[in-house]
ZAFI-643632 format. One line per 3 residues: number of its first residue (from 1); for each residue x, y, z of C-alpha. Coordinates in steps of 0.001 Angstrom, whole numbers, plus 500000, padded with zeros to 6 digits. Layout:
NUM> X,Y,Z  ...
END
This chain:
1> 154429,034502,441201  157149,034351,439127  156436,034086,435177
4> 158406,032871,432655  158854,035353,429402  159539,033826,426047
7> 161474,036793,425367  163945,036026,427637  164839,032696,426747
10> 167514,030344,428663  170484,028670,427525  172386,025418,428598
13> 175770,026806,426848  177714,029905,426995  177346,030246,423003
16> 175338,033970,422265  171705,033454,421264  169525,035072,419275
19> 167985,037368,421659  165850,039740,418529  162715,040831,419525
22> 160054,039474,418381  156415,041514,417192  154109,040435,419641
25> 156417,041812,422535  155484,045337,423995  157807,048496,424009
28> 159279,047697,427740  159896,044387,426715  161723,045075,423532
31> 164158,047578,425419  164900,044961,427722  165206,042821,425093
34> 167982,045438,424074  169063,046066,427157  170020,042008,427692
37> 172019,041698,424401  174236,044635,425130  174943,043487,428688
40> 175260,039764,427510  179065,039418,427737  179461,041086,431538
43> 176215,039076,432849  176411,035686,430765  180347,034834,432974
46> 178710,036133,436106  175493,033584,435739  177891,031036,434840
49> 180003,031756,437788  177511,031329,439832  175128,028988,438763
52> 178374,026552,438639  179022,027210,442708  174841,026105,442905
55> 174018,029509,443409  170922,031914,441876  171541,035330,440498
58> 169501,038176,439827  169748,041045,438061  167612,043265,440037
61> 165878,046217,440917  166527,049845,439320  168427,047545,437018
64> 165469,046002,435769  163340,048797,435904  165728,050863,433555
67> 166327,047909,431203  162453,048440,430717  162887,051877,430268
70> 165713,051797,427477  167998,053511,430052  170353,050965,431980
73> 173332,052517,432367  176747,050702,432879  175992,050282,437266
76> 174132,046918,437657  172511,045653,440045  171989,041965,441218
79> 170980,040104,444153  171672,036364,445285  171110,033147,447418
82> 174902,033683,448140  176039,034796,451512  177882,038117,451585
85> 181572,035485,451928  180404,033482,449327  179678,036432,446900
88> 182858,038292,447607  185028,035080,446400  182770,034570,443401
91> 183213,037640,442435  187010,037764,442395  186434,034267,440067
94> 185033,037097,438133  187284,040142,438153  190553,040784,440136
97> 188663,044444,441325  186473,043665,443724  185559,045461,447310
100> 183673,044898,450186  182814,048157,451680  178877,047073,452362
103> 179753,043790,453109  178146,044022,456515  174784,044950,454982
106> 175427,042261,452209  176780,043915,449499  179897,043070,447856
109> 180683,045780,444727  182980,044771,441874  184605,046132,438100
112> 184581,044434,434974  186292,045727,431775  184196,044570,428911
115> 184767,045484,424851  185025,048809,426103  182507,049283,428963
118> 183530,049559,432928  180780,047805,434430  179982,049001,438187
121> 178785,045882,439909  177214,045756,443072  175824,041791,444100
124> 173678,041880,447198  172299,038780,449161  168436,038437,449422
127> 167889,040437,451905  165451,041049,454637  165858,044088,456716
130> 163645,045950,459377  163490,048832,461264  162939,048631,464875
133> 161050,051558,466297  163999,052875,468368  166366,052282,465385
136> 168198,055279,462845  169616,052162,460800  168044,048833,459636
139> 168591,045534,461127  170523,043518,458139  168815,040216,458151
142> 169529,037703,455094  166600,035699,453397  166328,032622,451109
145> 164049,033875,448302  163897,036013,445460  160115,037048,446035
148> 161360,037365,449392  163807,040017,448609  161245,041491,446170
151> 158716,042144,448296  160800,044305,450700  161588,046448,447925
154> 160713,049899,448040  158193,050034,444823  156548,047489,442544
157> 158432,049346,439326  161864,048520,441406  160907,044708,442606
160> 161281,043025,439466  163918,040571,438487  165604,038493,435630
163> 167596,035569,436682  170881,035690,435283  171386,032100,434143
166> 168043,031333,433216  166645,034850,431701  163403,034466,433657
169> 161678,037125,433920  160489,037507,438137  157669,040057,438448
172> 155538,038427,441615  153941,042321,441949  152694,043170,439410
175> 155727,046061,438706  155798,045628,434787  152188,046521,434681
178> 153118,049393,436773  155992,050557,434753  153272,051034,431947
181> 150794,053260,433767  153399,055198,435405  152233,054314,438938
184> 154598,054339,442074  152811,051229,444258  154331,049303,447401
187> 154563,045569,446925  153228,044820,450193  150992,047240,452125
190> 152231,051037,451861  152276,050924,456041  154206,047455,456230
193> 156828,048482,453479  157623,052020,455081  157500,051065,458556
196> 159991,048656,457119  162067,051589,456014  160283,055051,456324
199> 162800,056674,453949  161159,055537,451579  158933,058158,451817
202> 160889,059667,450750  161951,057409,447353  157908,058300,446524
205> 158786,061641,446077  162129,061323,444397  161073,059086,441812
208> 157684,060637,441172  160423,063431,440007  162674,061391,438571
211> 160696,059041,436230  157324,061220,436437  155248,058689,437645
214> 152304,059451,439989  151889,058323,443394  149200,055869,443835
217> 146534,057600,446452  146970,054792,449089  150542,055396,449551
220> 150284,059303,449563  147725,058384,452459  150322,056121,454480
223> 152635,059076,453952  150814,061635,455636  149435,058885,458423
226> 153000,057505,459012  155501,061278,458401  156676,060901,461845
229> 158041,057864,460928  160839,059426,459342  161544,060890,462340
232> 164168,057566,463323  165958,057422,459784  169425,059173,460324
235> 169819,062937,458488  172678,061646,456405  170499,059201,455044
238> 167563,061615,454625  169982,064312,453350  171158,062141,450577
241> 167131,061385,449022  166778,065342,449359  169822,066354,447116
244> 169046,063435,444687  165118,064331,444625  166653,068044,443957
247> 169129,067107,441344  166227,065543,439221  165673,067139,436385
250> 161729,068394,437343  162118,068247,441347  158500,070197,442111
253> 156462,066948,442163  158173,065606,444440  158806,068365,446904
256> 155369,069202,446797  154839,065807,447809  156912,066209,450965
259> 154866,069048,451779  151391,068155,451502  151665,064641,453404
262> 153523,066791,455947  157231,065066,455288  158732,068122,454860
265> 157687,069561,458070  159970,066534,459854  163196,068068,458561
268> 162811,070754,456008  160129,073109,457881  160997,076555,456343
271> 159806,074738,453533  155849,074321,454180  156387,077767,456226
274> 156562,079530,453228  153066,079215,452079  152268,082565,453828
277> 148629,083408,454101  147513,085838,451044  146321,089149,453014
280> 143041,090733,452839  144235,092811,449837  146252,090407,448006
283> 149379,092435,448006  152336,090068,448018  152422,086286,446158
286> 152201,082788,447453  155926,082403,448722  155680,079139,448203
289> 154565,078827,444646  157335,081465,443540  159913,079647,444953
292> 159049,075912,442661  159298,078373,439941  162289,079827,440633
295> 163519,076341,441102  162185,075522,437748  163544,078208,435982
298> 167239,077900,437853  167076,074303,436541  165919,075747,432934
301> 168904,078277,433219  171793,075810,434571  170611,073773,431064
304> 171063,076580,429130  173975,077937,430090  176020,074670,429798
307> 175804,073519,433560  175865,070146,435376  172807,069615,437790
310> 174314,071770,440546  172920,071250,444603  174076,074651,445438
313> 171517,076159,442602  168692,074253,443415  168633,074684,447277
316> 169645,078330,446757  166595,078655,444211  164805,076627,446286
319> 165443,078260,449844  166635,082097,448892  163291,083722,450452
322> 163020,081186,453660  163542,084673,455733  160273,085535,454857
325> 157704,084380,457124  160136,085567,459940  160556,089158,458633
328> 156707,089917,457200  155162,092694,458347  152137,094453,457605
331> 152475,098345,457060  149308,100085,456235  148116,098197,452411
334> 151324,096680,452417  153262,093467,453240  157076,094034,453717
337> 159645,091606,453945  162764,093681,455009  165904,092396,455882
340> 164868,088322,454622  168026,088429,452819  170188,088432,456082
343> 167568,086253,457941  167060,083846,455300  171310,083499,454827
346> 171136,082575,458746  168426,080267,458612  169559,078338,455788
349> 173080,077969,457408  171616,076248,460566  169102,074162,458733
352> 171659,072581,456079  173832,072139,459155  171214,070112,460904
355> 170835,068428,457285  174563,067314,457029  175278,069466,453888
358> 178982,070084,453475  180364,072910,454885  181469,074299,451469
361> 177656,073838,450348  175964,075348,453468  178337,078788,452964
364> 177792,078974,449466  173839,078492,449473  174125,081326,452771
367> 175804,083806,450460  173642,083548,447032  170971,084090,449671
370> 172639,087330,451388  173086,088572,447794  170384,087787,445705
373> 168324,091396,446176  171699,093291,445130  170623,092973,441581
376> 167791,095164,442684  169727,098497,443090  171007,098078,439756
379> 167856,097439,437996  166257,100729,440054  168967,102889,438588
382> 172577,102602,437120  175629,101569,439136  179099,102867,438809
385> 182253,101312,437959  182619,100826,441662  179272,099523,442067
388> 179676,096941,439119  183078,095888,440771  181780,095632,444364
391> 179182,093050,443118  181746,090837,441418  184088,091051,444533
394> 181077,090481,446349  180292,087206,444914  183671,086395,444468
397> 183299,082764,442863  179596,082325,443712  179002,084811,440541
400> 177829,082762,438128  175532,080888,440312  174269,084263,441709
403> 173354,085150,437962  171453,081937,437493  169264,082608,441031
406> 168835,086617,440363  167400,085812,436731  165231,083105,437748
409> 163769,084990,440628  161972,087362,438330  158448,085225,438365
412> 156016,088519,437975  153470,088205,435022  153925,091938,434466
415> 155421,091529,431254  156756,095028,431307  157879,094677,434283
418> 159370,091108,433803  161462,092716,430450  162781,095740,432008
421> 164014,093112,434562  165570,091061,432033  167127,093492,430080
424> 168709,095121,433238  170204,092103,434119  171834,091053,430560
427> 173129,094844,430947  175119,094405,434361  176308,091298,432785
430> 177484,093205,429880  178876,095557,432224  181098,093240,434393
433> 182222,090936,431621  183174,094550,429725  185094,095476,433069
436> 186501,091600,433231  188354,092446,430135  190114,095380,430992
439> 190716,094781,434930  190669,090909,435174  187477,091153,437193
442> 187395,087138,437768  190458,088009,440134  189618,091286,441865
445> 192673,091466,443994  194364,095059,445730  197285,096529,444092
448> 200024,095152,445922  200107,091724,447895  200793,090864,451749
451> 204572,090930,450892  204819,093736,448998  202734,095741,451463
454> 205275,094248,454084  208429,095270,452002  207042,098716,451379
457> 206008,099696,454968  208688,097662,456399  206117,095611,458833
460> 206114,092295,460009  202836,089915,459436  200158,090996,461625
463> 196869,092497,462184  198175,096456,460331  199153,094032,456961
466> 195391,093010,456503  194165,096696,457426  196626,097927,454596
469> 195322,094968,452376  191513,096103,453008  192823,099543,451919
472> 193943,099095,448348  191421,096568,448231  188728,098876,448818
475> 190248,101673,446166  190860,098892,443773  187232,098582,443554
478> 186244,102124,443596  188545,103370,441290  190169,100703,439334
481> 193651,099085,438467  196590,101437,438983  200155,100886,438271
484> 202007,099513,441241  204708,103001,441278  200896,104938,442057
487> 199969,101661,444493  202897,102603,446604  202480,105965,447099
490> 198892,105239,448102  200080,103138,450178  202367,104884,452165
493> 199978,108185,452159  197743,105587,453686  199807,104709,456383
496> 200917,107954,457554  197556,109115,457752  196946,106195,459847
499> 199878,106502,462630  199741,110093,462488
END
């Protein structure tokens, strides 16, 4: 059904209209209402554009949805009768920057400079894609309707549309109502939609993050019924809905999500595995409760302290204890975990492998991991110079990040124990940002470089150049900076001893 708003009235010239709202419309309707005026001078041309070629065009989707929400952004979203050649030569009626990068799954992208404003535009044909049951990708298939294209949407809350030229308001789902009650539906059935596409599975749990909406009970059902499903979408693809489900800014919904309808177990199972089995005497913590809140509180610390939303955080927050379950053992009334550090750093480097995860991201996540019971020594007693140095060298640039996962790893309710924790911590960073300023911690380097070490020993490069390197490296950190007349003489001790 599509229904006509009075809100969003037409217009048979290109004059601006009075688009005020009015008191009997709703809040979602009003920011749209919003929304429409301050995008009126990018969308207005492109209606005109192509309502003149004979053409429909839709401002669609996520679009939409936001508009509703008070939150487009400057990326819009349409969709058209136009075929993808059509589009693309529209479009550059429209703006000399276009592309056509997705053009073989319909999509032709475009930027417009407007009073200020870059618009990202993407224009899509109605579209009408499948998965096959053999397939990784969909089948790109064109169709000739607008509650066509809506219906193979992903949610109700993403399948409405306004049409560009006309400002009618297309909502054959019922997605407005939707967008009210904060429910996540399907437009068609749950099992036609993600047998469709089965990542969108994994959309449920993203946007029950992202907007905070909760998944209506039939769809969680088709979840769990249909998680093998997911099993044919391609790990780039499924990658990509992790990391943005993790970048949200409350990501626990939604992972717990993947776990319960059994998602997770497809292609994150260290995940699930970590809801260990309390023992008969309750000595050790639900693994996988500690580690949403160490998630939550990473996310509540990278705010904080002035941070973007960072992947390498979350999935170290997220993952740090994944060694667990392998390294558990039960001595006497107690559960030990020894070693989960190492195993946990090798785990997570083969799973975020398998996951696609740039190599830069899979080393860095590995080495938080490795590190993140080193605090632990410090808090049990105090460190020396050295020790404060070797943890800084240690984490090298991953130190920041490694104070963001130690802190937010303390989840005890011992409050005494929780403050003593806390106050440790804000010591050793005291500590190494009181050492920073004297030494130039940030760039804990030996005393002498490769080509002084080469000049002084009279060596060409080789293997003995990185042994001398490890050398004053190593008494760097235990003692300290030394002036380079004392770094020499080391030096050459050093190398006497060692060809003696």
């Amino acid at each position: 059904m599509t229904s006509r708003v009075p809100a969003f009235p037409g217009r048979s010239a290109p004059a601006r209209v009075d688009w005020s709202p009015v008191p009997t419309l709703n809040r979602a309707q009003t920011n749209a209402m919003k929304e429409l005026l301050r995008i009126a001078p990018v969308i207005d041309e492109l209606g005109r554009v192509f309502d003149e070629a004979g053409h429909e065009i839709f401002l669609v989707g996520g679009s939409v949805r936001d508009a509703l929400l008070g939150s487009l952004g400057a990326d819009l979203d349409f969709t058209t009768s136009a075929l993808p050649d059509e589009t693309e030569a529209l479009l550059k009626r429209f703006t000399p920057t276009t592309w056509a990068i997705g053009k073989e799954y319909g999509t032709i992208g475009a930027i417009r400079r407007s009073e200020g404003v870059e618009w990202q535009i993407e224009v899509t044909t109605f579209r009408a894609d499948v998965y096959r049951d053999d397939s990784r990708k969909p089948e790109v298939a064109f169709g000739d309707s607008i509650d066509g294209d809506l219906v193979r949407r992903d949610f109700t809350v993403n399948a409405m549309a306004i049409n560009v030229a006309t400002k009618a308001f297309v909502d054959p789902y019922g997605g407005l109502d939707d967008l009210a009650d904060g429910i996540l539906r399907t437009p068609s059935t749950p099992e036609i939609s993600f047998s469709d596409d089965p990542l969108r599975m994994l959309r449920a749990a993203r946007f029950a993050s992202r907007l905070g909406f909760t998944v209506a009970p039939e769809v969680v059902a088709a979840m769990a019924d249909m998680a093998d499903r997911i099993d044919i979408v391609s790990v780039e693809r499924i990658q990509a809905e992790l990391t943005g489900l993790l970048l949200t800014d409350e990501p626990r919904e939604g992972l717990d999500l993947l776990v319960r309808t059994g998602l997770a177990e497809r292609f994150l199972p260290e995940l699930p595995a970590l809801k260990l089995e309390i023992d008969e005497h309750a000595h050790h913590k639900d693994v996988y409760e500690h580690s949403l809140t160490v998630l939550d509180q990473a996310i509540a610390l990278e705010k904080a302290r002035g941070h973007e939303p960072d992947i390498v955080n979350r999935l170290a927050a997220l993952l740090h204890d994944i060694g667990k379950p392998a390294t558990r053992r039960f001595e006497g009334s107690k559960v030990t975990f020894h070693h989960h550090d190492v195993v946990g750093a090798k785990l997570i480097t083969k799973r975020l492998k398998a996951l696609s995860y740039p190599t830069h991201v899979v080393k860095s996540v590995a080495k938080l991991t490795d590190l993140h019971l080193r605090f632990h020594g410090y808090s049990d007693g105090a460190w020396s110079d050295a020790a404060v140095r070797r943890y800084v060298r240690d984490a090298g640039g991953e130190l920041e990040r490694l104070h963001i996962l130690t802190r937010a790893d303390c989840t005890t309710r011992n409050r005494q124990r929780a403050t003593r924790l806390r106050r440790a911590y804000e010591e050793l960073e005291w500590r190494i940002d009181e050492l920073a300023s004297q030494e130039e911690l940030a760039a804990l380097r030996p005393h002498l470089d490769g080509t002084q070490i080469m000049e002084v020993l009279g060596i060409k490069p080789g293997r003995e150049v990185g042994e001398a390197y490890a050398f004053l490296l190593e008494h760097r950190t235990e003692h300290g900076p030394v002036p380079e007349d004392e770094a020499v003489l080391l030096l050459r001790d050093w190398w006497a001893a060692r060809n003696a």
